[in-house]
C-alpha positions as CSV (number, residue, x, y, z in Angstrom):
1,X,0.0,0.0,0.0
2,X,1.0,3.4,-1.1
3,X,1.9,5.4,2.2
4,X,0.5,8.8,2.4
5,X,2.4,12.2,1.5
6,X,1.1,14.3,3.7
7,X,3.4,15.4,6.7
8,X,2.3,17.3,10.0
9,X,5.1,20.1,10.6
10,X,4.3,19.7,14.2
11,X,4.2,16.9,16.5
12,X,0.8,15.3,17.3
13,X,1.7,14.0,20.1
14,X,4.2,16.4,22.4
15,X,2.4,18.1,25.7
16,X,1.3,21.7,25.1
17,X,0.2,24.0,22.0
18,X,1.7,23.7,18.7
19,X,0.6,25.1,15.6
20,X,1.6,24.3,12.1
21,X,0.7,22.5,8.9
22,X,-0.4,19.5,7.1
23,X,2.1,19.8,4.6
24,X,0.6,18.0,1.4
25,X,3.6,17.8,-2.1
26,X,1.7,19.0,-4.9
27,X,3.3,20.1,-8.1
28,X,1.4,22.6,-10.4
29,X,2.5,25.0,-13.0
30,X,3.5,27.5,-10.5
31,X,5.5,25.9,-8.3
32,X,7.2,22.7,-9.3
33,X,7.9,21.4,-5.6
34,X,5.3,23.2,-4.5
35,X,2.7,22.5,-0.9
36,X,-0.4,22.5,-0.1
37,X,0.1,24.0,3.5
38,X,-3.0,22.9,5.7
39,X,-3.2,25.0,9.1
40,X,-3.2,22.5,12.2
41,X,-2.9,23.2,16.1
42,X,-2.5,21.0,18.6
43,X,-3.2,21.8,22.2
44,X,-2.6,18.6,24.9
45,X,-1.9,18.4,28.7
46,X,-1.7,14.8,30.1
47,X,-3.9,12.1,29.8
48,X,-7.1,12.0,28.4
49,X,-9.4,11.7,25.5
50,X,-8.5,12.7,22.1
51,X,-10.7,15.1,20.4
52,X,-10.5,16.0,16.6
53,X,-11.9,18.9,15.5
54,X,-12.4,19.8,11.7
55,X,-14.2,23.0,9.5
56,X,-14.4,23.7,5.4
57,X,-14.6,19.9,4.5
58,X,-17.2,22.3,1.7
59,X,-14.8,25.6,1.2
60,X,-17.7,27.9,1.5
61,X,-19.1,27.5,5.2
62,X,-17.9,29.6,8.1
63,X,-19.1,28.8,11.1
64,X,-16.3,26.1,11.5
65,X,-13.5,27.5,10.8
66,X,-14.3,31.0,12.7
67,X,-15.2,28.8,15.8
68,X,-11.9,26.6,15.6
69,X,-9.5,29.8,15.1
70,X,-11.2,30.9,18.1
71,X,-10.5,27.8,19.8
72,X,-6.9,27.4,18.5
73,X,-6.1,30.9,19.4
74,X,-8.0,30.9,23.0
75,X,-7.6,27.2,25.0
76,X,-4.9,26.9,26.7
77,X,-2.9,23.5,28.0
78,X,-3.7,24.1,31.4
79,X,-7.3,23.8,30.4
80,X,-6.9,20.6,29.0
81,X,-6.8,16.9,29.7
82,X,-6.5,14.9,26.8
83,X,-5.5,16.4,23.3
84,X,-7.4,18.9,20.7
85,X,-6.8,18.3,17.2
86,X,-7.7,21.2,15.5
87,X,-8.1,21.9,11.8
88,X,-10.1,24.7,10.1
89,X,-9.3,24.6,6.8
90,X,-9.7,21.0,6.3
91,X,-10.3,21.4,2.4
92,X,-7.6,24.2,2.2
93,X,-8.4,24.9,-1.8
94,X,-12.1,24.7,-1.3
95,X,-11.6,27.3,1.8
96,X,-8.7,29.7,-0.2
97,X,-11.0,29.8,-3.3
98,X,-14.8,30.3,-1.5
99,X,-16.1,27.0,-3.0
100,X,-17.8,24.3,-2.0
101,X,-15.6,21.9,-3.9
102,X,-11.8,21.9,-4.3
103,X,-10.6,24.3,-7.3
104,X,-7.8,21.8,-7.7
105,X,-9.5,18.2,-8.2
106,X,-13.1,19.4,-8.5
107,X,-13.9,16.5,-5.9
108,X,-16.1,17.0,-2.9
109,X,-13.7,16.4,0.1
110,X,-17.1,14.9,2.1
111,X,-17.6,12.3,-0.5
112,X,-14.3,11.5,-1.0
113,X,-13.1,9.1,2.1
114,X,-11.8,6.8,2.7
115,X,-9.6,8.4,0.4
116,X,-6.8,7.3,-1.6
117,X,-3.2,7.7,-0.7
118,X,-2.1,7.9,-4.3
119,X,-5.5,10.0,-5.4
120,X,-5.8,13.8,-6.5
121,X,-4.9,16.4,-3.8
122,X,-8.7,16.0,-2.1
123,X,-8.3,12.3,-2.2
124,X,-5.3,12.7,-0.1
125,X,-6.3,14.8,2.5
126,X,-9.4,12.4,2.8
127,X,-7.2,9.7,3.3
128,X,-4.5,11.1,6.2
129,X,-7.5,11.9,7.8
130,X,-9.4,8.6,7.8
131,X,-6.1,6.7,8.2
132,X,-4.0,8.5,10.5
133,X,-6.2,11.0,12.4
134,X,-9.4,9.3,12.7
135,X,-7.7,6.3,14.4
136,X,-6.5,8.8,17.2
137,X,-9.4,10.3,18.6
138,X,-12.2,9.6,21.0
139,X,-14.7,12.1,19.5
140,X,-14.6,14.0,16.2
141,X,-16.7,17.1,15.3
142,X,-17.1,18.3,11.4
143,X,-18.5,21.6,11.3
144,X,-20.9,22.3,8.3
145,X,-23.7,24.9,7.5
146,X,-25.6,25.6,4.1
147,X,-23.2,27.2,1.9
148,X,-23.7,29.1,-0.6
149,X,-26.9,27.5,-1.8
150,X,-29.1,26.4,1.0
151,X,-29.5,27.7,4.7
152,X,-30.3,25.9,7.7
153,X,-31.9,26.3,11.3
154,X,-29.1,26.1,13.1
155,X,-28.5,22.7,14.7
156,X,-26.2,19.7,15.6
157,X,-26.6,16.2,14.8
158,X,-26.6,12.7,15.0
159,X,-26.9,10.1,12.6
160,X,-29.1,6.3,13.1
161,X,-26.7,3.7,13.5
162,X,-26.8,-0.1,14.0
163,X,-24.9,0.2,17.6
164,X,-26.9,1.4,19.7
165,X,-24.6,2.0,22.2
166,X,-22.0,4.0,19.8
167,X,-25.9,6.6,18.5
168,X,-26.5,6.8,22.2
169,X,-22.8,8.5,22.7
170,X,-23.5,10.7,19.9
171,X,-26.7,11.7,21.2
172,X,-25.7,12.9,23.9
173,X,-22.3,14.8,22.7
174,X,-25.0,16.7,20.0
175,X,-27.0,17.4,23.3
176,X,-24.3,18.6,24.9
177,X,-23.0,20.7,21.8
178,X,-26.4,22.7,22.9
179,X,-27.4,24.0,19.6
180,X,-30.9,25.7,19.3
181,X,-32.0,22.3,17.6
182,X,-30.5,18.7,17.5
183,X,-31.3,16.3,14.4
184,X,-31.7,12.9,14.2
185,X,-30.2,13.5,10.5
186,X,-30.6,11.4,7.6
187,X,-28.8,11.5,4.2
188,X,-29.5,11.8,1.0
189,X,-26.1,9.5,0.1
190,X,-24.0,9.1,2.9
191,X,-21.5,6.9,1.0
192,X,-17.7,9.0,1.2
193,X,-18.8,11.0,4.0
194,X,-16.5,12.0,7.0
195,X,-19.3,11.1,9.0
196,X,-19.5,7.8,7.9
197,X,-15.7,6.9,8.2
198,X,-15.9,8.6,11.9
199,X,-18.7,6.3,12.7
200,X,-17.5,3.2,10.8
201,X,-14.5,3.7,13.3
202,X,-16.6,3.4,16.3
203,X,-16.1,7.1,17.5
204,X,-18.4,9.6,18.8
205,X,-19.4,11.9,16.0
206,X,-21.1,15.2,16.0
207,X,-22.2,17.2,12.7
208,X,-23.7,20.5,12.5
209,X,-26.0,22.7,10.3
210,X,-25.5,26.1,11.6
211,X,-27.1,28.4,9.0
212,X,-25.9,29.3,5.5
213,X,-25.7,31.4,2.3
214,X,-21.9,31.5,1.8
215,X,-21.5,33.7,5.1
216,X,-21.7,33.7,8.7
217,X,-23.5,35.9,11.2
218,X,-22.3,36.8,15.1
219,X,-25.5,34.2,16.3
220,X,-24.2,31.6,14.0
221,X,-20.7,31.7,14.7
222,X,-21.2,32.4,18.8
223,X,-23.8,29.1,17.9
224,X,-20.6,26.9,17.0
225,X,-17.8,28.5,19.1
226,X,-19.6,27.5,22.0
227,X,-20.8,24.5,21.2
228,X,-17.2,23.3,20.3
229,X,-16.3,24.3,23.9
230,X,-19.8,22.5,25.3
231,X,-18.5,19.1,23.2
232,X,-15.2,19.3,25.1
233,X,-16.4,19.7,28.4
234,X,-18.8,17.1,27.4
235,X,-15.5,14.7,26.7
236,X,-13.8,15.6,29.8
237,X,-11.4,17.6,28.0
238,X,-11.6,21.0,28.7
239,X,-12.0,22.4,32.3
240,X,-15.3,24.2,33.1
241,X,-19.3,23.6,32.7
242,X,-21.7,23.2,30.1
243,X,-22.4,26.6,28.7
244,X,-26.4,26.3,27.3
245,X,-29.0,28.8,26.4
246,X,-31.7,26.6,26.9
247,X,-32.6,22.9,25.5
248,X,-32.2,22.0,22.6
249,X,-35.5,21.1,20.3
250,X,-35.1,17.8,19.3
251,X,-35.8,17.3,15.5
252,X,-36.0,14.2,13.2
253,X,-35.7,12.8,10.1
254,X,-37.4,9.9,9.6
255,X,-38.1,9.3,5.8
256,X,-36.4,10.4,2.4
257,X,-40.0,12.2,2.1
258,X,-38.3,15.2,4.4
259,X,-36.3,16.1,1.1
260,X,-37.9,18.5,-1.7
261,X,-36.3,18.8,-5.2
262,X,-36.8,20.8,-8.2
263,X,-38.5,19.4,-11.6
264,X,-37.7,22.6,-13.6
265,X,-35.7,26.0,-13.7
266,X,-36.9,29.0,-12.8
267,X,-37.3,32.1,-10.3
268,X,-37.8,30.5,-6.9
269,X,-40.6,32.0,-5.0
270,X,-40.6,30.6,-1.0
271,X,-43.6,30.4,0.5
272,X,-42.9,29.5,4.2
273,X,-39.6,30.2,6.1
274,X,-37.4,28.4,8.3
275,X,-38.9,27.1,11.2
276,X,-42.4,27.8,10.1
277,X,-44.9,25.0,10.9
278,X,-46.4,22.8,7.5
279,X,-49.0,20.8,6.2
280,X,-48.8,17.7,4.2
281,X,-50.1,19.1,1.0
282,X,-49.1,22.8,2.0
283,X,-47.3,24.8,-1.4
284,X,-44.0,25.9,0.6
285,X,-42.5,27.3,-2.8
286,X,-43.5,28.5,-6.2
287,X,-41.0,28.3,-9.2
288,X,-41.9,31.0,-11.9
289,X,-40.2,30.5,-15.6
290,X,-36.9,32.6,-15.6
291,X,-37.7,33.5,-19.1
292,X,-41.3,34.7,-20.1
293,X,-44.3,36.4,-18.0
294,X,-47.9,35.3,-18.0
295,X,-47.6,31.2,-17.2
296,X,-48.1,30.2,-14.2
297,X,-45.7,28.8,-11.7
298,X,-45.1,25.4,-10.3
299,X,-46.4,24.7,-7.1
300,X,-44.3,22.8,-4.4
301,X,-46.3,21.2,-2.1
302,X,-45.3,19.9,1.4
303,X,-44.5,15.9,1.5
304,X,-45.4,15.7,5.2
305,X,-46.4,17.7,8.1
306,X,-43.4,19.6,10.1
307,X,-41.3,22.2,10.1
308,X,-38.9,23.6,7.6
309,X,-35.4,22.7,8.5
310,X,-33.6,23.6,5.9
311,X,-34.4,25.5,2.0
312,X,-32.7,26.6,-1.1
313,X,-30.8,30.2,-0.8
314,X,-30.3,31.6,-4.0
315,X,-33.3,33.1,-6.1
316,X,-32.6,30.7,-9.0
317,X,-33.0,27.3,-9.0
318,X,-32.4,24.6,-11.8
319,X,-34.3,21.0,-11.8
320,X,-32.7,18.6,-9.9
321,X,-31.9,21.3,-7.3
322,X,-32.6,20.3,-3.3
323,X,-35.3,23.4,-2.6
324,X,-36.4,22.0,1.2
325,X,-36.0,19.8,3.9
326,X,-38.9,19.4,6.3
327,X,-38.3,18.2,10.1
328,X,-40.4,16.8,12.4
329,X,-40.0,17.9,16.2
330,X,-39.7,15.5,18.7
């Protein structure tokens, strides 16, 4: 088996706060022996859990990565027992270029593990991750929000799994996270996912959905900068209490029903906002043709009674296009 390129610049496993970069060989026209230079800190004090922490799998959502430079600049070893993996920037490109895909490969980094060793740049990064870093921790948290083209309420979740025991752990971490809501969240392909490799792994995982739109806001980012702290507590990691504003709502997913897609292009009309209650049968959206007047629109009705979790954020849409995802609260 091919080993991996990628080199840490720091050690992952020396006492105290170190930060650096996973150092990944790439050579483009620009620089023959050229780097892809991934930002990494380290923060450990004695023994303890392991806790990896990672934002930008997509390249255009924020929360993450404004929460784990918080984190990264802000903990301290003396508040620690355990270790902190910490890696904003975990799809470096995607992050540098604003997209939710890497400008390099054009692969999506969160459908991309377990990776390949000898694969294109995101194929790499997928794969130190599943086979080095993965293996070391206790608990891993992947940041993600809506990007550029959909927006979420602003939750943390867990995913069904066939141990009971191991969804149990996660519940409770997403609990502790102490969003506004926590999902019982299911997929519309989870095959290549982070999550899947994290939980394949046996380890406590914890995702997010913290807004969206290609941008963050002060309630989003304080959302995820706190609930990072809250999951590390929650470890035994970091020193101190839970830090919640309230329970969270507990929301589920429980059929591919929840998802609504486009059948045609057009001017995207929404007709119920996040959070707002529906009705099975209910037109949450209207798309209008994008390039004549006097037809009328299709309607989108509701699949199923709920509330909407999550809807499409620009004004255009094209068929095919994921335009909402209805909840139901527990």
């Amino acid at each position: 088996m091919n080993a991996n390129p990628i080199r840490p610049t720091i050690p992952l496993d020396q006492p105290g706060k170190a930060h650096g970069f996973l150092r990944l060989p790439h050579s483009r026209n620009d620089s023959a022996w050229g780097s892809v230079m991934i930002p990494v800190t380290v923060i450990a004090n004695g023994a303890g859990p392991t806790a990896l922490l990672t934002g930008a799998n997509h390249g255009d959502e924020y929360e993450g990565p404004i929460a784990l430079q918080t984190l990264a600049w802000e903990i301290e070893p003396a508040e620690v027992s355990g270790r902190i993996i910490i890696i904003p920037y975990l799809n470096f490109p995607a992050f540098r270029a604003g997209t939710r895909v890497s400008p390099i490969d054009q692969v999506n980094m969160n459908r991309a593990f377990p990776g390949r060793p000898d694969g294109t740049v995101s194929q790499k990064i997928a794969s130190y991750v599943n086979d080095v870093l993965l293996p070391m921790a206790d608990i891993v948290l992947d940041f993600h929000s809506g990007g550029k083209t959909l927006d979420f309420l602003p939750y943390a979740a867990a995913h069904y799994l066939d141990d009971k025991d191991q969804e149990a752990a996660c519940v409770a971490a997403v609990r502790a996270f102490g969003a506004p809501y926590a999902m019982m969240m299911r997929e519309i392909d989870a095959v290549g996912m982070l999550d899947t490799a994290a939980e394949q792994q046996g380890k406590v995982f914890v995702t997010t959905e913290l807004g969206g739109g290609g941008t963050a806001t002060a309630r989003s980012a304080g959302i995820a900068t706190r609930g990072a702290r809250n999951l590390l507590r929650h470890a035994g990691i970091l020193s101190g209490g839970l830090e919640m504003r309230g329970e969270s709502q507990m929301l589920d997913m429980p059929g591919d029903d929840c998802f609504h897609f486009a059948t045609r292009d057009g001017l995207l009309q929404p007709l119920a906002d996040l959070g707002d209650p529906v009705r099975a049968g209910q037109p949450i959206a209207r798309i209008w043709p994008a390039d004549r007047s006097g037809i009328a629109p299709t309607e989108v009705p509701a699949n199923r009674d709920g509330i909407l979790a999550a809807r499409h954020f620009p004004g255009l849409v094209q068929g095919g296009d994921c335009l909402a995802v209805i909840a139901v609260l527990v």
